[in-house]
N, C-alpha and C positions, 0 to 999 in steps of 0.2 A: 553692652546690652544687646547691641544688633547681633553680636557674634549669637548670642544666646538664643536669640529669636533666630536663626539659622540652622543653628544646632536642631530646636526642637522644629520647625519645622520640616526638617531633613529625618528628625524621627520619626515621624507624623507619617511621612509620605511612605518610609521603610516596612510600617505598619498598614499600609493598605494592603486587602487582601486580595487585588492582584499582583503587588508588587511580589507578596511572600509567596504569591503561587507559581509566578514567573521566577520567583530564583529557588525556590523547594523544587519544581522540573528540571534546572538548572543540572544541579547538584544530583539529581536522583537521573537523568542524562549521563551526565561524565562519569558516576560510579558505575554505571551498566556498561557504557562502552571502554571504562580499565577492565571490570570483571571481566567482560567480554576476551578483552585481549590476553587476560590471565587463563583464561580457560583455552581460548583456542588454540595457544601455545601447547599450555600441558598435552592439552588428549587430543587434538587434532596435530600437532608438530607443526603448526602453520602461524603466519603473523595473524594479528588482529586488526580490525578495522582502524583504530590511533594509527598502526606502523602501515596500513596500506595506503589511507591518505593522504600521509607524510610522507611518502614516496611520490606521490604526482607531485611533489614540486618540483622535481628534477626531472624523473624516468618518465618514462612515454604512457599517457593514461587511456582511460576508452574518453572518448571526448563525450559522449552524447548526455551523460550524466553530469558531468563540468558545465557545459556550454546551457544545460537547463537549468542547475542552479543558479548559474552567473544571471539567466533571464526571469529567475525569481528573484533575485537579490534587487537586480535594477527596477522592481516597480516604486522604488523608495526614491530612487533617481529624479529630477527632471530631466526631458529629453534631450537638451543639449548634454550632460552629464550621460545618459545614456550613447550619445553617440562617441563620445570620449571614452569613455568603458569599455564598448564594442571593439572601437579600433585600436586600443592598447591589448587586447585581448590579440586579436587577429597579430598585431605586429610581434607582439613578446611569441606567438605559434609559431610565426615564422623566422624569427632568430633561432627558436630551439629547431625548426624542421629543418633550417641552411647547416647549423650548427653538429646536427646526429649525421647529414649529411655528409659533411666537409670529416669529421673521426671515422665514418664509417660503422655507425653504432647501429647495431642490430633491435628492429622495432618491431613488435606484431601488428601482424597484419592488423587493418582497422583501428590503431593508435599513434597515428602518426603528429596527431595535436589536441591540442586539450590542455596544455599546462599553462595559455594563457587567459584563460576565463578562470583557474584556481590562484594566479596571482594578480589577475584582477578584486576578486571577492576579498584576498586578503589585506590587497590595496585600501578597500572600500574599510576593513575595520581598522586598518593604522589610521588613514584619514579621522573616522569616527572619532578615536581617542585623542588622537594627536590637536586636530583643527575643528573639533567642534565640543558644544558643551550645552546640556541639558537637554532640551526633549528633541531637538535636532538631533545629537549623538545619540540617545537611544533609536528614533525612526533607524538610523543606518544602521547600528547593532540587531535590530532587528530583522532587516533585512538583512546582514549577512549570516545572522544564526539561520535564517529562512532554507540561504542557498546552501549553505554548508551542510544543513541537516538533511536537504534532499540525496543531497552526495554522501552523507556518513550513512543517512537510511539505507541507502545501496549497498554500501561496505557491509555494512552491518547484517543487511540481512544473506548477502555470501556467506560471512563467517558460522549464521548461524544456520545454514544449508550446509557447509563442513561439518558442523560442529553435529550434527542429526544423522547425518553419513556415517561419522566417526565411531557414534557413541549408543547406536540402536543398530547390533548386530541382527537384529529380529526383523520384520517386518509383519503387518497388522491385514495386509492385503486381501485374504484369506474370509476376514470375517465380514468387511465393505464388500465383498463380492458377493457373499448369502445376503446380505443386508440390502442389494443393489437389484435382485430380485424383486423386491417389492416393487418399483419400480418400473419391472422390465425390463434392464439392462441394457437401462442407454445407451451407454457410450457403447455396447458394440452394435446397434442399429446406428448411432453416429457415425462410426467407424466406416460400415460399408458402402453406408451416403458417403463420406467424403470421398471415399475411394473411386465414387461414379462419378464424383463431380466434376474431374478436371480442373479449369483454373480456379473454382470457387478456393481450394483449398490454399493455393496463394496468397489470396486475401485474406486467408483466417489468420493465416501463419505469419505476415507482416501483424495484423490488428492484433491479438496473441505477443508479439514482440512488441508491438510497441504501445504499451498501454498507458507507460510514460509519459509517453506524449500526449495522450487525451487528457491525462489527468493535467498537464502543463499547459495547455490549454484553457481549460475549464479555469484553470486556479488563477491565470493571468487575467481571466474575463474578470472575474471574483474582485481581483485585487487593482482591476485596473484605474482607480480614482486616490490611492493612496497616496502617489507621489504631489497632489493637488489639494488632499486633504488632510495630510502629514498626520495619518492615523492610519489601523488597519482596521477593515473590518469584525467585528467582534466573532465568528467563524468564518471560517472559509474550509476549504476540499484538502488544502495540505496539513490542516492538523488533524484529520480522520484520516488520510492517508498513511500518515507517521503512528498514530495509535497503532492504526491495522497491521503495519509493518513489524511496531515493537511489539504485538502481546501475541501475533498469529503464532509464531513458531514456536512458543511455549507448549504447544497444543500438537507440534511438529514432535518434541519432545514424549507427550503423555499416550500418541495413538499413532506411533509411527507407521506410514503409508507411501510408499512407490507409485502407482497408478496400474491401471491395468495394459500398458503398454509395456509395463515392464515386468510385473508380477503374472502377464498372461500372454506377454509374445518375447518380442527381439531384444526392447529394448531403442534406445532412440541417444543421440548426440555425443552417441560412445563412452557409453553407461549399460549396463546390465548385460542382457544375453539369454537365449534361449536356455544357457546353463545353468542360468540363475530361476527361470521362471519355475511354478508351478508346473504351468504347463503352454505348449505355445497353441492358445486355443485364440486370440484376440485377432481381430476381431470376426472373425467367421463362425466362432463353437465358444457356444454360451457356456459355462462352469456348471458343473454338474451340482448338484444341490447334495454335498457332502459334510460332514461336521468339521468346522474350519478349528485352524492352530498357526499359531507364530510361523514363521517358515525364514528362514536366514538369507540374504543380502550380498551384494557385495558395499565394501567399504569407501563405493565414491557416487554411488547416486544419492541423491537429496531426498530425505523421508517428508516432503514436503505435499500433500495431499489432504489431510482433515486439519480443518478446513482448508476451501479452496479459496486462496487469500486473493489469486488471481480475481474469481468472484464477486469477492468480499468487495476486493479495488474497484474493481465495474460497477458494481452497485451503487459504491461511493459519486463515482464520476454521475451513474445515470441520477441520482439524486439531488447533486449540486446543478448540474444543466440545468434543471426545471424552470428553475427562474432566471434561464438565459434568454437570448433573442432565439425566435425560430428554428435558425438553423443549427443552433448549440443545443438544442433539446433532440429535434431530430439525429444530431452527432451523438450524444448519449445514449439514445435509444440503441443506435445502429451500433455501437462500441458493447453495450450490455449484452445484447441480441448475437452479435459474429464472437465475441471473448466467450460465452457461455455454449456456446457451436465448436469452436476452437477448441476447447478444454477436452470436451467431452470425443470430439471429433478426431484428436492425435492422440486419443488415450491416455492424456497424462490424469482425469480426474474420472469418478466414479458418478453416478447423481447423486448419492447420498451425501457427496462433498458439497456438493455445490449449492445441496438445499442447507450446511448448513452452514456455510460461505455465508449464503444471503442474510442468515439469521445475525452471525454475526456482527457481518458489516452494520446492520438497522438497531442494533444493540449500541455498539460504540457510536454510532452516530446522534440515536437520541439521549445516552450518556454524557457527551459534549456538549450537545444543543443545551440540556439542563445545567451542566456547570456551568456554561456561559449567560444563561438566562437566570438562574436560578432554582434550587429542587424544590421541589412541591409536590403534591401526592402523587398526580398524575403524571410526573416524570419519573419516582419513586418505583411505582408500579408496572411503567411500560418496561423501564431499565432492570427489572427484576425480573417481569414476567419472560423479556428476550433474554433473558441470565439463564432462565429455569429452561427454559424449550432448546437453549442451545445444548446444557447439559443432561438431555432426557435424550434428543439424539444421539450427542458420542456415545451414552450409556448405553441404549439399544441397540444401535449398531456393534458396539462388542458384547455384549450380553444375549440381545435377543434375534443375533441375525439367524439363526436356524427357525425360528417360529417365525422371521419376516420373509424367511426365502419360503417357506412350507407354506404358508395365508399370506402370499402376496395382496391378497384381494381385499384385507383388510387391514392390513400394515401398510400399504400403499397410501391408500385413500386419510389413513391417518397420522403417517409423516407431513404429506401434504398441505394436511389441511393446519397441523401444528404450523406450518412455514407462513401459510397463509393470513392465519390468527396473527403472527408477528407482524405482516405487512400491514395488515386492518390496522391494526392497535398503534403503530407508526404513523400512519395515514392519519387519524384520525385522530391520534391525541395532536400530535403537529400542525396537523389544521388550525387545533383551538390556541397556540402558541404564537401564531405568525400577526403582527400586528394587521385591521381590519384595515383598509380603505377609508376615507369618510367621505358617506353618502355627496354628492354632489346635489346644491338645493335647486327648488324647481326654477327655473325659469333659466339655469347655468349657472357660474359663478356669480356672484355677488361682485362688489367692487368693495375692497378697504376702507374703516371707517379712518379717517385721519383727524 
């Protein structure tokens, strides 16, 4: 009898609908990242993200993406466990760095350790399985799916920068540059600013690099009571960061774009070339307002520009800060503000990216906040209407950029204000979502009645 009532209790719980939603992502997870490795074989000749991060268990990895999922993984930890973790991590670096040492094995530069925070994480799920059982072993499967997926999103979205490289002989440059008129052309008045700037540009170009790190940050603020209340919070920054990650480059795919660093100068990280460009006008000599067309590539820079997922990411980051302590909102401002400087600054984005970057990122964002909360009209509607203004931009920008470079003065003011509409409409239906405060009565708190 008890067996039975096990049975159906364990069916019960199979049938909740986050349980089926947690393992329908699951599964729909792992078939994108074999697909993934099926494709970038075929037409890239390259491994896939499975065979790349199956290689740090051995060969020498970049650390910086290891060492921050290991520091997601542990917010599931208690702090004594966290310091166990830390220093098996550290120790198992240093067997492999005495060890590549002592053979004589050739490392790249800046990979010198890092395979002990990936046999830590997978420490942490043998443990899981092996030594615990029911909602203890899920908290720790969840935190190491957490770290692991920081580290495959990485993988992942390399493969899918080859695989855009590979497979989009063409480039789209051409027609964001009449389109980029509306505007006024950003990024080459960014361009000459940085040029005057001196060390400003330093800073962009670390903030620019390491955007990572703000979002690990933010997300460690997020998640910092989990290991205390052996749950996670119902959102957090690293499941919009993973959305953005998985569906921007699809978009890499439909409107492939180099930036104007490359489609209008040198070139940059030893990638492209004046031979490649249109022309070498960036950033001193604005593009002539001509009738744009495809124009061809070479087959190793990343067609990674519409959207500007960089963008996308910052916006995510400035959004979650809000409801941090001071100086994490301040930190978000100032990472949105120098990334959107940076982008536009090294020429690798347009501004017509970057407006619709933003739209983006506010779309997948209030699309999660409703699946986690639940849909209703007004989450129906915001998530549709930022569906519709994302895809009126790519439209226009390839369809109507010769009448937005010709009437800048009114295709300007009305891309704009399309971006701005999204923000309102964010703002404002989210306002009405977030639970209220309760009024505090007069005279202060009360005392409990017992």
């Amino acid at each position: 009898m008890f067996s039975r009532i096990s049975r159906s209790v364990a069916s019960v719980e199979w049938r909740r609908p986050r349980v089926i939603l947690w393992t329908t992502a699951s599964v729909v997870a792992l078939g994108f990242l074999v697909a993934l490795e099926f494709v970038s074989r075929r037409h890239a000749g390259q491994p896939g993200p499975i065979t790349l991060q199956a290689r740090e268990v051995i060969f020498p990895p970049k650390p910086g993406p290891l060492y921050g999922g290991m520091a997601l993984m542990m917010v599931v930890l208690t702090w004594r466990q966290r310091f166990i973790a830390a220093g098996a991590a550290i120790g198992i670096d240093v067997v492999f760095v005495l060890a590549r040492w002592a053979l004589d094995v050739e490392t790249p530069e800046g990979q010198f350790f890092g395979n002990g925070a990936l046999w830590v994480i997978l420490g942490v799920a043998v443990i899981a399985v092996t030594r615990r059982t029911g909602a203890e072993r899920v908290l720790l499967l969840k935190g190491v799916g957490l770290g692991l997926l920081l580290v495959a999103g990485r993988k992942t979205g390399d493969v899918w920068l080859l695989i855009t490289s590979k497979t989009r002989p063409t480039v789209l440059d051409p027609y964001v540059a009449m389109a980029d008129h509306a505007l006024g052309n950003p990024s080459w008045a960014a361009g000459r600013l940085l040029e005057a700037s001196g060390p400003v540009s330093t800073v962009l170009d670390l903030v620019y690099a390491q955007l990572a790190v703000a979002a690990i940050v933010v997300a460690l603020y997020q998640l910092r009571n989990v290991a205390a209340e052996r749950r996670f919070p119902s959102h957090h920054l690293v499941r919009t960061f993973l959305v953005i990650g998985l569906l921007g480059p699809a978009f890499y795919m439909l409107f492939p774009v180099v930036g104007p660093i490359f489609a209008y100068g040198p070139g940059t990280s030893g990638t492209g070339g004046v031979e490649w460009a249109v022309a070498d006008l960036w950033p001193h000599t604005l593009p002539l307002v001509t009738a744009p067309a495809p124009v061809p590539y070479d087959g190793i820079t990343p067609r990674n520009c519409m959207p500007s997922l960089h963008t996308a990411w910052a916006t995510a980051i400035f959004i979650h800060s809000r409801k941090g302590p001071r100086i994490l909102r301040y930190a978000g401002t100032f990472w949105l503000t120098a990334t959107l400087a940076a982008t536009l600054g090294f020429g690798y984005h347009y501004g017509v990216d970057l407006l619709a970057g933003v739209v983006f990122a506010l779309t997948i964002e209030a699309g999660l906040r409703a699946l986690d909360r639940g849909w209703d009209r007004s989450a129906t509607l915001l998530v549709a209407y930022g569906s519709a203004v994302f895809t009126a931009l790519l439209l226009s920008y390839r369809y109507l950029s010769m009448e937005m470079a010709e009437h800048p003065w009114a295709f300007g003011p009305l891309i704009l204000l399309a971006t701005a509409s999204v923000v309102y409409g964010y703002v404002r239906t989210t306002r009405q979502w977030d639970p209220k405060a309760a009024p505090t009565p007069p005279g202060g708190p009360q005392p409990a009645l017992v």
